[in-house]
N, C-alpha and C positions, 0 to 999 in steps of 0.2 A: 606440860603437866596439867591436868583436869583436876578442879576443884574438888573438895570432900560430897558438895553436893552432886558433883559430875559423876563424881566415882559409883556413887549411892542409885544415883536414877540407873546408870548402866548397870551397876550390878542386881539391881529389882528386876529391871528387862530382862535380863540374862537369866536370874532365876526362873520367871515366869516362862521363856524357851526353854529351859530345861527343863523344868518341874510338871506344868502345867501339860504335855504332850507325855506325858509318862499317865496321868490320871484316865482311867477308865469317863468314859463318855459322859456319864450320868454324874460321877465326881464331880467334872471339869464344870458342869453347867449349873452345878448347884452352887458350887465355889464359886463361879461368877457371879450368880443372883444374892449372894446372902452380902459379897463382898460390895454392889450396887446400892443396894439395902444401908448399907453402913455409911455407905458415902456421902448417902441421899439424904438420911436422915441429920448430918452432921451442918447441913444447909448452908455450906460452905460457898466460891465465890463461882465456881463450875455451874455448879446447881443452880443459883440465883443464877446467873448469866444462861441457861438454859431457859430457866420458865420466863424468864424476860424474852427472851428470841422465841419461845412458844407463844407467847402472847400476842406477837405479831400474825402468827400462823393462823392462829385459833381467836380471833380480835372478842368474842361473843363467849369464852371459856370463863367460869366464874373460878376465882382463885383454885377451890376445892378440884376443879376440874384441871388447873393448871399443875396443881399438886400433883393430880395422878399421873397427868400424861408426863409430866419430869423423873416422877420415880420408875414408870415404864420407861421414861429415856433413857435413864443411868441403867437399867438391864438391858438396853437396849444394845447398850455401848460396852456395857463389860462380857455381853455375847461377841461382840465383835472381838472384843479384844481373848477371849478363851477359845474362838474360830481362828483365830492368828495364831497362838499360840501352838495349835493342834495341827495347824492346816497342812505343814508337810510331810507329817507322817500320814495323814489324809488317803484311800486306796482315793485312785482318780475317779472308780469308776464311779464314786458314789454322787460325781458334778451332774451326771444327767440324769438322777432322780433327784440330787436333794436340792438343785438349783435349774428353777422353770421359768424361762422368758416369755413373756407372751411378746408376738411380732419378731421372733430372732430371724424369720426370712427375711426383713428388711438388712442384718447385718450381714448376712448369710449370700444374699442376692448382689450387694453391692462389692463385697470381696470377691464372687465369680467374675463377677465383672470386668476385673482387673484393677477399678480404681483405686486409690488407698482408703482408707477408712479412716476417721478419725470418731471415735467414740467421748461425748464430754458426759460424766457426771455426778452431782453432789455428793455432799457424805452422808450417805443413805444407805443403813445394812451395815452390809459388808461388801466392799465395792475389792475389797484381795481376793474372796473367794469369787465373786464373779470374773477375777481374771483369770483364775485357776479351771475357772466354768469354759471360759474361753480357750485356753489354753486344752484343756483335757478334752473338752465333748465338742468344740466347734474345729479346734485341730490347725488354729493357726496361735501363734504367736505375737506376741503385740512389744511396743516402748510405751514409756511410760516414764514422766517428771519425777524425781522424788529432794523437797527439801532440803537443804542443807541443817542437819538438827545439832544443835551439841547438848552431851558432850559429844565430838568426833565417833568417838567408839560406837556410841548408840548411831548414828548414823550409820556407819559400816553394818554393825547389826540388820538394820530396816533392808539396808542395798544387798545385804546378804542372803536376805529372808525372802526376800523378793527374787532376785536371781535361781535360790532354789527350786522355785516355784515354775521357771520357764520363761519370765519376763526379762526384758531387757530395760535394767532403772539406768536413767541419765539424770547426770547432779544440774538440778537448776539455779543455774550461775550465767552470770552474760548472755551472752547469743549463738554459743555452742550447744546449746541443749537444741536450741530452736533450726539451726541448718541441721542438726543428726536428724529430728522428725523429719524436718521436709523431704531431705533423701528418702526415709523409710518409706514417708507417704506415694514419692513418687515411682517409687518402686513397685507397688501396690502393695505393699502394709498396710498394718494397722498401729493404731494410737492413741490410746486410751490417758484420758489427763482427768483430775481432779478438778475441778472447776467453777465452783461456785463461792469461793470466800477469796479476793484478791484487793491487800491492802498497799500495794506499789502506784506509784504516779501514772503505770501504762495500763492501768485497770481501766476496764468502762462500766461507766455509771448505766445502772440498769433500773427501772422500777421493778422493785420485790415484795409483795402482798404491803404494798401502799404507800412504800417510801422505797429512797435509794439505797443503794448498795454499790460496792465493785464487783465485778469479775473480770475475770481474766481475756485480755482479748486474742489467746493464744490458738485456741478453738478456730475462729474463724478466721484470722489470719493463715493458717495454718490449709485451712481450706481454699480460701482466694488460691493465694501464692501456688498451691500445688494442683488444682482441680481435685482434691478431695472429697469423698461424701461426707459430711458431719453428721453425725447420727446423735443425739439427745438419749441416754439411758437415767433409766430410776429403777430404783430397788424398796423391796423391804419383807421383811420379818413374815415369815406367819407361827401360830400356834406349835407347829411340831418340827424336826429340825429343819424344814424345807425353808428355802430363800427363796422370792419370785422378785421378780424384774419385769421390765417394760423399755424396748426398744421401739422410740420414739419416731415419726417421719423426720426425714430428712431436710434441715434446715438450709432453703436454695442459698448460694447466692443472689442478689438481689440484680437487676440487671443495666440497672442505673444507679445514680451518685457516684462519690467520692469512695476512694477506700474507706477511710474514715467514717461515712455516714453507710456503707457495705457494714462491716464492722461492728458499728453501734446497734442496728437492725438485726445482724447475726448473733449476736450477744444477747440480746432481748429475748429474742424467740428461744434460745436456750432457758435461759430465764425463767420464761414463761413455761415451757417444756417441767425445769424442776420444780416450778410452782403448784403445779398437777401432781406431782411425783409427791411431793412436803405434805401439802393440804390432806391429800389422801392418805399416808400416814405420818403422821406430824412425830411422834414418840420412838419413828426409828431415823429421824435426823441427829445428828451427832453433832451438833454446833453448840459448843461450848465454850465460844470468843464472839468476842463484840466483829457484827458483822456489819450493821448500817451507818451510813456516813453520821446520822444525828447520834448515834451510842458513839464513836468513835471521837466526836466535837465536846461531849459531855466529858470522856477520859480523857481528854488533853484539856478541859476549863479546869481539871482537879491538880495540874501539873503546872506550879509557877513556873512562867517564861517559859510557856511551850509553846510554838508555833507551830508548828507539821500537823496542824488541827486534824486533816483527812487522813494519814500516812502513816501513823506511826505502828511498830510492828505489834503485834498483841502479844503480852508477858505471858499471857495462859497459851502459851502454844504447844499443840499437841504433835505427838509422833506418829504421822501418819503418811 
């Protein structure tokens, strides 16, 4: 049995899939923007925790400029969230004009290939409709990690939503998720992972515009183990409903060290990759939880008798 507040968040989601894909286009994006507006302006714990991780991005942004680019975040994020909502009643055709890759022959050329693909990247845009993009106008099908969220229900929702869509979600738990990729990869699939915010002990430490962070070392593991192409993608927003993207070179394997110091180096260069991706538009990053290990050190000094200083999981966790 799920909590009242379990019940309440599944049943908002729920509405918002039912409601919000019934609103004419123009409805949908004004609803989003006034709903951002309200949210923005209530400088709640989301919003602080945004223009603090914008501050890193933007080190030289005077608060006033920090202000904008968060109130631009919060429409940035409740566009994503009104493209979610709408995205399967969506005609396909509209993925190859309304979302444009610059370099998609790099994804393009390595799938002929035969090799597997693996695609990593940040929460930037709307990282669903670029699978849809892939899905619909490039014509292959990808897997893809998806959280374990509660309540339960709302998770079923997201795998549900997602599956609509064409994707193949695996619940990431143990190391079942992790042999399903490989298989895919060495089949010559594709595999598209979220990957820039990981707060587990198997995370690797990355420098991120000037300090640490984790990410995931599932990306280039994932590549070692299978001979995979790892391919770096970013996204974001423009003006009118168009989504563009950038498919990134391909991060080699390295052809010395350890896996470990392999790994640590493949991770970097991702990094580095979404670093480009963030800086260049900082207000369509969706990072809404403490992401660096020294915010992470501060949330556990404020929690008597807490030791998991690095690890612990973020209470502002998002369904994504």
């Amino acid at each position: 049995m799920g909590t009242a507040r379990d019940k309440l968040v599944d049943g908002l989601y729920g509405l918002g899939w039912a409601g919000v894909k019934k609103l004419p286009e123009p409805a949908a994006v004004a609803l989003g923007r006034k709903i951002a507006d309200v949210v923005w302006k209530r400088r709640g714990k989301s919003v602080l925790r945004l223009e603090s991780n914008l501050a890193r991005v933007v080190p030289d942004a005077s608060p006033e400029r920090l202000r904008e680019l968060s109130k631009a975040g919060m429409r940035s994020y409740m566009r994503y969230w009104m493209e979610s909502f709408r995205l399967p009643t969506m005609n396909p055709e509209r993925f190859g004009t309304e979302v444009r890759f610059q370099d998609e022959h790099l994804l393009r050329d390595a799938l002929a290939g035969g090799r597997g693909v693996v695609v990593a990247l940040p929460h930037l845009a709307n990282w669903d409709l670029a699978g849809a993009w892939a899905i619909g106008h490039v014509g292959v099908a990808f897997t893809t990690v998806a959280e374990r969220l509660k309540p339960e229900s709302l998770y079923d929702r997201f795998v549900a939503y997602r599956e609509s869509l064409g994707m193949e979600v695996l619940p990431h738990s143990g190391g079942a998720a992790f042999g399903t990729l490989a298989r895919r990869l060495r089949a010559g699939g594709l595999v598209c992972l979220v990957a820039d915010r990981d707060l587990s002990s198997s995370g690797i430490e990355v420098d991120f515009f000037g300090a640490t962070a984790r990410m995931p070392a599932g990306p280039a593991l994932l590549a070692q183990q299978t001979g995979a192409v790892l391919l770096p993608a970013t996204l974001h927003y423009g003006e009118s409903p168009v989504m563009f993207g950038r498919i990134h070179p391909e991060v080699p394997v390295p052809g010395t060290g350890t896996r470990i110091e392999k790994t640590a180096a493949m991770t970097q260069a991702v990094a580095d990759a979404f670093a480009q991706g963030i800086a260049a538009h900082p207000q369509d990053w969706h990072m809404l939880q403490r992401l660096w290990l020294d915010d992470l050190e501060e949330r556990a000094d404020d929690v008597p008798g807490r030791t998991d200083r690095a690890a612990p999981a973020d209470s502002e966790e998002r369904a994504k």
